[in-house]
matplotlib code that plots the C-alpha trace (Angstrom):
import matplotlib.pyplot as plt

x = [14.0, 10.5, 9.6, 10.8, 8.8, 5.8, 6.0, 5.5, 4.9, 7.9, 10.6, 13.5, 16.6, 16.3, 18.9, 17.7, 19.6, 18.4, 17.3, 17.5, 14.8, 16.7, 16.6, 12.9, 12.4, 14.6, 12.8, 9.1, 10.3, 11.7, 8.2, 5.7, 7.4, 11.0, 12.9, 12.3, 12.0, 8.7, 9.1, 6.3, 7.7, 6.3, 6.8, 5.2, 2.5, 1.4, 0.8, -1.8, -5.6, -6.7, -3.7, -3.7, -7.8, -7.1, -4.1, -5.8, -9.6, -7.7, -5.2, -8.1, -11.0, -8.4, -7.5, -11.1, -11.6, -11.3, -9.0, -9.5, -8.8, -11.1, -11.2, -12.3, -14.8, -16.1, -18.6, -18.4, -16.5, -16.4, -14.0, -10.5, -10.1, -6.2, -4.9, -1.8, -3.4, -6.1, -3.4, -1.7, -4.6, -7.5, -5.8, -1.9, 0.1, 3.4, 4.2, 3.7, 0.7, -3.2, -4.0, -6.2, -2.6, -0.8, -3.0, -2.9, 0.8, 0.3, -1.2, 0.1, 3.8, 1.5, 0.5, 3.5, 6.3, 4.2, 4.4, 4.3, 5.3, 4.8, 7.8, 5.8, 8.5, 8.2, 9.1, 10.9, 8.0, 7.4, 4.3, 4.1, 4.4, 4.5, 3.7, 6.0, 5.3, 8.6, 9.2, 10.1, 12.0, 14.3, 14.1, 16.5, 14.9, 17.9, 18.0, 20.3, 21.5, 21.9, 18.5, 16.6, 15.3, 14.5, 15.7, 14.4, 17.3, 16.2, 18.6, 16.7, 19.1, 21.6, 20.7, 20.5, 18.7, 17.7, 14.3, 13.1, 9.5, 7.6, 9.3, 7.1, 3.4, 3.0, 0.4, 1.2, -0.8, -0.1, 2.4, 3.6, 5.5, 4.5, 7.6, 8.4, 5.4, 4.5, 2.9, 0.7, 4.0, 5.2, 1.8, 0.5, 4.4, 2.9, -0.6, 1.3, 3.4, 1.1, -1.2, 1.4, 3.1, -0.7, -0.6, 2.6, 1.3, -1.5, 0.3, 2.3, -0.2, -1.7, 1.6, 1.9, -1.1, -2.7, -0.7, 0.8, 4.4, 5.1, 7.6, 7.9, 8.7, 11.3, 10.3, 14.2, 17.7, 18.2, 21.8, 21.7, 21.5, 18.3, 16.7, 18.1, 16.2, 12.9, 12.4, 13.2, 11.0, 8.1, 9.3, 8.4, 4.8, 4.3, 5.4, 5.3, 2.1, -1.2, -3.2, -0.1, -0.4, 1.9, 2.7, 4.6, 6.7, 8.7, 6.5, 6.7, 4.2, 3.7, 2.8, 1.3, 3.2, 1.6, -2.1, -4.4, -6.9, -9.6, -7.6, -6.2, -9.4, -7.3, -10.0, -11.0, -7.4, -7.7, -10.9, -9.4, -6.4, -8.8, -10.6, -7.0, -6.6, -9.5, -8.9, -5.3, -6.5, -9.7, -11.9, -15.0, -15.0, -17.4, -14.9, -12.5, -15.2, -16.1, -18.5, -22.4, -23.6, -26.9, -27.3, -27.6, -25.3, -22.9, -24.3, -23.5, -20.1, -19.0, -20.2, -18.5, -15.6, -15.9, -16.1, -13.7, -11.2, -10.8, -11.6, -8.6, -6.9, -8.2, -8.0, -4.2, -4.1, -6.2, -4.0, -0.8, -2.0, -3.4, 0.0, 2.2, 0.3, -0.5, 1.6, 2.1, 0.1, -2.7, -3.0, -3.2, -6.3, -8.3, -6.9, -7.3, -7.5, -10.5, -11.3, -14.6, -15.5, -19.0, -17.3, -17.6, -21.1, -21.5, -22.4, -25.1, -28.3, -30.8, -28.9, -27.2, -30.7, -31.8, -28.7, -29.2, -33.0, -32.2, -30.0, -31.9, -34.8, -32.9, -31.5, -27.7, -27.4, -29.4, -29.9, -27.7, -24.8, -26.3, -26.9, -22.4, -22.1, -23.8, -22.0, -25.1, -25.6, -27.7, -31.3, -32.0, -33.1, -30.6, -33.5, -31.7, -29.5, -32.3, -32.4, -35.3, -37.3, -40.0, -43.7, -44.3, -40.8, -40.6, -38.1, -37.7, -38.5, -42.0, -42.5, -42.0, -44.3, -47.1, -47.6, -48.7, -45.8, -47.7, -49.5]
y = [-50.4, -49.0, -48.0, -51.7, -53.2, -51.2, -51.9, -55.7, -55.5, -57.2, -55.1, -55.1, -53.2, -51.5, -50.9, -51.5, -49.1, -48.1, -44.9, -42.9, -40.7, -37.5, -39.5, -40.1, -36.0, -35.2, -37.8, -36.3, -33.1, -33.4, -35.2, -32.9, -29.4, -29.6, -29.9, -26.7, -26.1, -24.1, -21.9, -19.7, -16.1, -13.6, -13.5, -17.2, -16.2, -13.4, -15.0, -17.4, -15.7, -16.8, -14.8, -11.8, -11.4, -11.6, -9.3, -6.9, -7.0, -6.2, -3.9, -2.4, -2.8, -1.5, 1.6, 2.7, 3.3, 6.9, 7.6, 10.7, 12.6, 12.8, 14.7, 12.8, 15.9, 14.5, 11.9, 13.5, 12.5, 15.4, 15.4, 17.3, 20.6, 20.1, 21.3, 19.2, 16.1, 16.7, 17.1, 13.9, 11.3, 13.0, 15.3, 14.2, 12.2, 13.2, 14.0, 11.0, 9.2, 9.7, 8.5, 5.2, 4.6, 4.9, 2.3, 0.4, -0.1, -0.6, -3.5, -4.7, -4.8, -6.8, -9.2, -10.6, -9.9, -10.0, -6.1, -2.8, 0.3, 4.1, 6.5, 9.5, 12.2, 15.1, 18.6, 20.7, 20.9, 17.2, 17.3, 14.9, 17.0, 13.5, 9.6, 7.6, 4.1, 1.9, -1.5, -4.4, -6.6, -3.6, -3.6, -5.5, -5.7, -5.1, -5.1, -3.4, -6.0, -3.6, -2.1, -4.5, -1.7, -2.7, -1.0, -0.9, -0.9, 0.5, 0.0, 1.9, 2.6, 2.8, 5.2, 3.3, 4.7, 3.7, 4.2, 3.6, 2.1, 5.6, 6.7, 4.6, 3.3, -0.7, -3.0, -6.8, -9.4, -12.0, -11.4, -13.8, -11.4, -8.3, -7.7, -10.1, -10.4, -13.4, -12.6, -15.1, -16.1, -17.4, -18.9, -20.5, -21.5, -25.0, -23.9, -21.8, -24.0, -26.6, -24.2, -23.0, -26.5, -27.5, -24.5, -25.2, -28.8, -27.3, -25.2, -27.7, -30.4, -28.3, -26.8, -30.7, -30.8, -32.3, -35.0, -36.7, -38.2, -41.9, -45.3, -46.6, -50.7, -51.9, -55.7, -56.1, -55.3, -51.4, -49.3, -46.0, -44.4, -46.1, -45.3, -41.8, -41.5, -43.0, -40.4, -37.9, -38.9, -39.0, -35.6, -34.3, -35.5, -34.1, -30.5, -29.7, -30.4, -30.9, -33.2, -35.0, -39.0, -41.2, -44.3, -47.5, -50.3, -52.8, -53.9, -50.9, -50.3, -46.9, -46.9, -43.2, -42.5, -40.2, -39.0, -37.3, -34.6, -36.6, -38.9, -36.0, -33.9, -31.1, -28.9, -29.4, -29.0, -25.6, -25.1, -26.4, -24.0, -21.5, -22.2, -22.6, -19.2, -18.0, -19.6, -17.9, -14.4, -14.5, -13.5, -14.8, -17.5, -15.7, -12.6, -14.3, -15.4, -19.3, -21.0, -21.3, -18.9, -17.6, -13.6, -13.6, -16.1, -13.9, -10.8, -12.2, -13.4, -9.2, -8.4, -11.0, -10.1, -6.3, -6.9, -10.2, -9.5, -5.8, -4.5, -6.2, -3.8, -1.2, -1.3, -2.2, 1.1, 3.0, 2.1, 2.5, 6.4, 7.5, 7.2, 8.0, 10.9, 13.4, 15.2, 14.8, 18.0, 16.7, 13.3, 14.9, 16.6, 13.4, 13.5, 10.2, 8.4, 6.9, 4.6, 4.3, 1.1, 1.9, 3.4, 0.0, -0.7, 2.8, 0.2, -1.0, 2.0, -0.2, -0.9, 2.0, 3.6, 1.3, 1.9, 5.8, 5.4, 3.2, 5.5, 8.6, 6.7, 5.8, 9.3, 8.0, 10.8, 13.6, 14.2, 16.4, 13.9, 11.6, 13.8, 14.7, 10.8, 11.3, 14.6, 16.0, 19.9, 20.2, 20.8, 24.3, 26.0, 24.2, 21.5, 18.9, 19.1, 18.2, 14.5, 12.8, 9.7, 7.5, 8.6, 4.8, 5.2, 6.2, 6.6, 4.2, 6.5, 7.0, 3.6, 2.7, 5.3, 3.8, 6.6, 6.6, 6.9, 8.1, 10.5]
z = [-13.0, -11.8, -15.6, -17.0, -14.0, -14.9, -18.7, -19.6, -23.2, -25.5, -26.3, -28.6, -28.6, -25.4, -22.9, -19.5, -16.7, -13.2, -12.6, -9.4, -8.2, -9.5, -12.8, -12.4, -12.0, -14.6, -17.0, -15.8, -16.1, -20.1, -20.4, -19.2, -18.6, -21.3, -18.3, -16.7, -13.1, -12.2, -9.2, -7.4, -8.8, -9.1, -13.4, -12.6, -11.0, -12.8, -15.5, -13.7, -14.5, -11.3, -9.3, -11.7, -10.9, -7.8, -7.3, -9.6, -7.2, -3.7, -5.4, -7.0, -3.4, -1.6, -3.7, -3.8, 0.2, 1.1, 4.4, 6.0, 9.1, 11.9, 15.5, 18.8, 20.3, 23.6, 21.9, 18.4, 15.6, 13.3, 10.1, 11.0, 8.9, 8.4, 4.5, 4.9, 6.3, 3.5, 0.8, 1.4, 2.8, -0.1, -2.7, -3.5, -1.4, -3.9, -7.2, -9.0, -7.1, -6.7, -3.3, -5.0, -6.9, -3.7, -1.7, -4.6, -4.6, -1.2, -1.7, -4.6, -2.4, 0.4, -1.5, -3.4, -0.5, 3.0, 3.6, 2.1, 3.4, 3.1, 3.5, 5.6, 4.7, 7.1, 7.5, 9.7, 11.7, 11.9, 9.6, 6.9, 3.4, 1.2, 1.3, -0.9, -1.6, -1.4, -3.2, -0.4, -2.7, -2.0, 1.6, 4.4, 7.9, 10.6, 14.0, 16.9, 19.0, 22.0, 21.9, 20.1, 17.3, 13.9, 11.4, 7.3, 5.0, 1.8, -1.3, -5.0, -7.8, -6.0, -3.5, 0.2, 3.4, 7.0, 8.0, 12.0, 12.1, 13.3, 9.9, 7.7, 7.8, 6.9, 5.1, 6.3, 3.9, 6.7, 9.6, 12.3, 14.6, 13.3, 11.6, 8.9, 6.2, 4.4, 1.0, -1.7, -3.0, 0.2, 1.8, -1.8, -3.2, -4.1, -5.5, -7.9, -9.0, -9.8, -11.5, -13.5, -14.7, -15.4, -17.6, -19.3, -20.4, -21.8, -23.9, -24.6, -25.2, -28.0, -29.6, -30.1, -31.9, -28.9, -29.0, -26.1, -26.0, -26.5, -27.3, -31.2, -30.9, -33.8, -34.1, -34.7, -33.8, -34.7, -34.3, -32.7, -36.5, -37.4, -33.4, -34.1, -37.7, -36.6, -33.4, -35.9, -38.2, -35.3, -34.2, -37.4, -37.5, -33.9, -34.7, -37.7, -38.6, -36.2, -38.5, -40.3, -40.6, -39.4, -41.3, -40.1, -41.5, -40.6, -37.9, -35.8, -33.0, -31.5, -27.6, -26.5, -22.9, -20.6, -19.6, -21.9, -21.4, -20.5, -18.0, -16.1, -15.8, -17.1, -16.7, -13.1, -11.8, -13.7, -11.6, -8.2, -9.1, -8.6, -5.5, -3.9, -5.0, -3.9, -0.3, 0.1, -1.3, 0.3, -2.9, -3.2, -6.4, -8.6, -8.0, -10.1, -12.7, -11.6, -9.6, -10.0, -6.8, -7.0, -6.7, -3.4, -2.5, -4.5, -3.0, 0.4, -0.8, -1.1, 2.0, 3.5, 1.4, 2.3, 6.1, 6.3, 3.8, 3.1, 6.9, 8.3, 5.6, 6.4, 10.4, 10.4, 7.8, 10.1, 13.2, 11.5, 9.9, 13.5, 15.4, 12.4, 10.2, 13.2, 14.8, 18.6, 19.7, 17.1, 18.5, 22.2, 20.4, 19.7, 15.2, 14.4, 10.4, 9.2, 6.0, 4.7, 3.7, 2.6, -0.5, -1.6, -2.0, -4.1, -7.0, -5.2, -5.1, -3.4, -0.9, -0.3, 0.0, 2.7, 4.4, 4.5, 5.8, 8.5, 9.3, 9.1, 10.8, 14.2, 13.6, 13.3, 10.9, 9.3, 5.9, 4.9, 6.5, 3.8, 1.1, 1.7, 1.1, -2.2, -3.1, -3.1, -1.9, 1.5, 2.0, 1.2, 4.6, 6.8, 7.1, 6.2, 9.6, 11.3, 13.2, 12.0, 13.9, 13.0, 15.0, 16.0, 17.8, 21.3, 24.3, 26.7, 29.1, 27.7, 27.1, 30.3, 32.0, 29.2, 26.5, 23.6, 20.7, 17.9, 20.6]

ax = plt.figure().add_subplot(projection="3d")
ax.plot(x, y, z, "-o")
ax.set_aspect("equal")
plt.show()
């Protein structure tokens, strides 16, 4: 009823029913997508360029920052000299894995399922000899309903075991109770599949030799046979060849049904596909290759990104690594995990270098702390352990008694 309604122009030999609104669907979907039902999976999703390029640059930003142990020495911070703790946050974390390839995975189990997690398998001793990455589609999050204790129910080729939170480290891409993650396939379910059903009619839409669907009108009474013979015939000209002509008797009128290209702004939902992206990931646009940003707008958008997006990351890794990689007598001693952000801007030389003389200038660091950044050996001498300052720099002490800085 709502398509006859919509349609005023004469008709012959057409049987008029009503449709329900599962009808409706079910006629849209044979339309626009043959009938198939497109859900936010993963297999969906990953074939979206806008999700894959994003995936791929956190997987990727987050691999690339270095962790590594540190020691809490009255107001120092001076790197940890543990081999162990060395071995599996710099050198090997197991067999199989680099540690960019394990934070990678990390991520990568983040951002589809809402968490990833770390096995941190220990010793006798209680010191961690290897990191193991574990798939969460595997995992089922129980709880004791005496003592309240969650438990993580792993289940890999057939091999099941129970781990207790202490037991493994996590990486939450979004968490409401600090528990349960929620991942890009749970927060942007609808973005995807929009995007992807956009991107099934366009492939569609040019398989048909960009040709759009539609109603032939018989200016007589037809049987089912001669209906049957004339879609047929139409069929033909829409698929088998892209630049066939079509040619009509009888009075027949052919009436395209649907939206083209043009009508539907095809390619600006692609575009607004990829800003909703952008907005659930948190990747700057011209990360993922769109948008008109000037250089420094865009050089703004990574920082931004860096400190906004990846920090977060990082922090929750750096929490997570200091209570669960040390052993108890270490943490008593100040050991603590640290991640290196500025890893990221190693691309960047200009300002990298006005990072390390502001530095050396206010005498944060000496040169040969800066020159280690680099991987470059120290000053010969030892005179690059030296903290430099500025002359036109005082004390506050000297200011305020009224000398001279530069005397």
């Amino acid at each position: 009823m709502i398509f006859g309604k919509a349609m005023q122009a004469p008709r012959a030999s057409v049987a008029e029913q009503v449709l329900g609104w599962d009808d409706v669907q079910a006629w849209f979907k044979r339309v626009f997508t043959a009938g198939e039902l497109m859900k936010s999976s993963q297999g969906n999703a990953e074939h979206l360029s806008p999700v894959a390029a994003a995936h791929r640059i956190l997987t990727n930003s987050f691999g690339l920052i270095p962790f590594g142990a540190y020691r809490k020495d009255g107001d120092a911070r001076v790197p940890y000299d543990d081999e162990q703790l060395r071995m599996v946050l710099k050198v090997r974390p197991n067999d199989c894995m680099s540690p960019f390839m394990l934070r990678k995975v990390l991520m990568s189990n983040a951002f589809w399922h809402g968490f990833g997690a770390v096995w941190n398998r220990r010793d006798g001793a209680g010191r961690v000899v290897q990191r193991l990455p574990l798939p969460t589609e595997c995992c089922s999050i129980l709880k004791d309903s005496e003592s309240g204790q969650y438990w993580y129910q792993y289940s890999v080729d057939g091999v099941v075991k129970k781990f207790s939170n202490y037991e493994l480290s996590f990486l939450f891409f979004e968490t409401y109770d600090g528990i349960h993650g929620r991942g890009f396939l749970h927060l942007a379910r609808e973005a995807i599949a929009v995007d992807a059903m956009a991107q099934r009619y366009g492939k569609k839409f040019y398989q048909n030799g960009a040709r759009l669907s539609g109603i032939v009108e018989i200016d007589t009474d037809a049987s089912k046979e001669t209906r049957d013979k004339v879609k047929a015939e139409f069929q033909s000209y829409a698929s088998d060849d892209a630049f066939a002509v079509a040619v009509l008797d009888h009075n027949m009128k052919y009436t395209p049904l649907g939206l083209n290209q043009r009508d539907s702004q095809f390619i600006e939902s692609r575009e607004f596909a990829v800003e909703e992206v952008a907005r659930f990931s948190g990747v700057p646009k011209h990360m993922l290759q769109t948008g008109k940003e000037s250089y420094n707008s865009n050089a703004q958008q990574r920082l931004n990104y860096v400190t906004d997006v990846l920090l977060p990351y990082v922090v929750q890794c750096e929490n997570e690594d200091s209570w669960k990689l040390p052993t108890p007598a270490q943490r008593r001693d100040g050991v603590y995990v640290h991640g290196t952000v500025e890893a990221l801007l190693r691309a960047d030389p200009n300002t990298r270098a006005d990072f390390y003389v502001k530095l050396i200038e206010h005498s944060v660091m000496n040169p040969d702390e800066c020159r280690a950044r680099e991987e470059l050996n120290p000053v010969p001498g030892g005179l690059g352990k030296q903290f430099l300052v500025t002359k036109n720099l005082g004390s506050l002490e000297s200011v305020l008694r009224g000398e001279d800085a530069n005397a």
